[in-house]
C-alpha positions in Angstrom: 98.6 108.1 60.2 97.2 109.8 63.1 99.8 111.1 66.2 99.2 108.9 69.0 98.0 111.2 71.9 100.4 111.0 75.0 98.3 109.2 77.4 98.4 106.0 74.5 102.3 106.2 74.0 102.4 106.0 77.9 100.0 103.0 78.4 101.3 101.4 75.2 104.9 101.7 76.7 103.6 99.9 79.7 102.0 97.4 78.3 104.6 96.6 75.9 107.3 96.7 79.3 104.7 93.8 80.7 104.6 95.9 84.1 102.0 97.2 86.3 101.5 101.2 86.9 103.2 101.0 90.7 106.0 98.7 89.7 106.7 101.3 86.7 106.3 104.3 89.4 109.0 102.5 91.6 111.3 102.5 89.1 110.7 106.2 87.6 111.5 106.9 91.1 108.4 108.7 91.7 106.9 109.1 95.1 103.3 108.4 93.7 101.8 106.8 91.1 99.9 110.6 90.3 102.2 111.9 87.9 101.6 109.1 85.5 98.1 109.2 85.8 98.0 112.9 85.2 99.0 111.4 81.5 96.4 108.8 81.2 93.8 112.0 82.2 95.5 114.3 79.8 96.6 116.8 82.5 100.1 116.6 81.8 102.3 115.5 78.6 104.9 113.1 78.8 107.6 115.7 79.9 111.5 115.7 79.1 112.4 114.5 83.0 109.9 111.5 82.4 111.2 110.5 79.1 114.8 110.5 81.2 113.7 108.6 84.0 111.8 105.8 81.5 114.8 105.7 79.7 117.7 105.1 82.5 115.0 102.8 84.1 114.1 101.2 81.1 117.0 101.4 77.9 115.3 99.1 75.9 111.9 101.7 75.7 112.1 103.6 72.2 113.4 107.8 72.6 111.3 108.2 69.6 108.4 106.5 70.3 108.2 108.4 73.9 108.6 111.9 72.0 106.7 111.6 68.8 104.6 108.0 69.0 106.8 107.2 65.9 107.8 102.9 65.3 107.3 100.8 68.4 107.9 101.1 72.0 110.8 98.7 72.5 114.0 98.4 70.4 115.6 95.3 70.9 119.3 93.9 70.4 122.0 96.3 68.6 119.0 98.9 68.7 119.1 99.4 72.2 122.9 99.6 72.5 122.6 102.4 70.3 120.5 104.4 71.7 122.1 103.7 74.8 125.4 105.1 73.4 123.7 107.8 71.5 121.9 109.2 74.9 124.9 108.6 76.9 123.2 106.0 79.1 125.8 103.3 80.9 125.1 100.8 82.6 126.8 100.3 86.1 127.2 96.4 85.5 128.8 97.0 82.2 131.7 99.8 83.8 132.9 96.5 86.0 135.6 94.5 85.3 136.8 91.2 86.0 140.3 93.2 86.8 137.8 95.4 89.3 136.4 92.2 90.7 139.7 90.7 91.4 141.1 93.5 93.3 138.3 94.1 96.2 140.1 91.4 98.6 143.2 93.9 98.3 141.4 96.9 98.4 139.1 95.4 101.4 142.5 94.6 103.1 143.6 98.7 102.5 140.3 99.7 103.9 140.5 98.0 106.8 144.4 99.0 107.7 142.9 102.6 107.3 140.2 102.1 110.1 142.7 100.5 112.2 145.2 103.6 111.8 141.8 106.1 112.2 141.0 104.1 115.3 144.3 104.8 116.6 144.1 108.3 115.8 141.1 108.6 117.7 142.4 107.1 120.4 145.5 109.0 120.9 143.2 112.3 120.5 140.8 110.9 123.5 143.8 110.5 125.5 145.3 114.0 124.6 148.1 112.6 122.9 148.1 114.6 120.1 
């Protein structure tokens, strides 16, 4: 079997993600769509910093697949938790806990008595009562 050139692992990624270039762009954070079309031209090679972007943007997209156009471009299920784990890739959802939910009224509360107590500060210091 034949290496898939980089400029078909790209589009096949795509494709298999069921988004369109600019949408993919946006959430590469790229400025411009150029540096993945410098792939589909063959100018560039899917570089390291891509394959990191596609993958914190997109866990689900295959590490192999990106590198060597090896099995398909999604994993699905346990797969992905795995390579998730294996690349040390979190998700910010998942680091939140009911116990974290449960305490922003308090810690609201805490942050606003330390405005209040800064806002007298300033106050005494605009009065020259240090």
């Amino acid at each position: 079997m034949e290496k898939l050139k980089d400029d078909e692992i790209l589009r096949n990624v795509i494709d298999a993600l069921g988004v369109k270039v600019p949408e993919f762009r946006t959430q590469l954070k790229y400025s411009s769509n150029t540096t993945i079309y410098n792939v589909f031209k063959g100018v560039h090679k899917i570089s390291s910093d891509m394959i990191n972007r596609i993958l914190h943007a997109y866990p689900e997209v295959s590490y192999l697949y990106l590198k060597r156009g090896q099995g398909t471009p999604l994993k699905v299920g346990p797969a992905v938790t795995n390579q998730k784990n294996i690349l040390g890739i979190t998700d910010q959802a998942e680091e939140i806990t009911m116990k974290d939910i449960m305490l922003l009224p308090i810690k609201f509360m805490e942050l606003e008595e330390e405005v209040r107590q800064l806002r007298k500060e300033i106050e005494k210091y605009k009065s020259g009562k240090k």
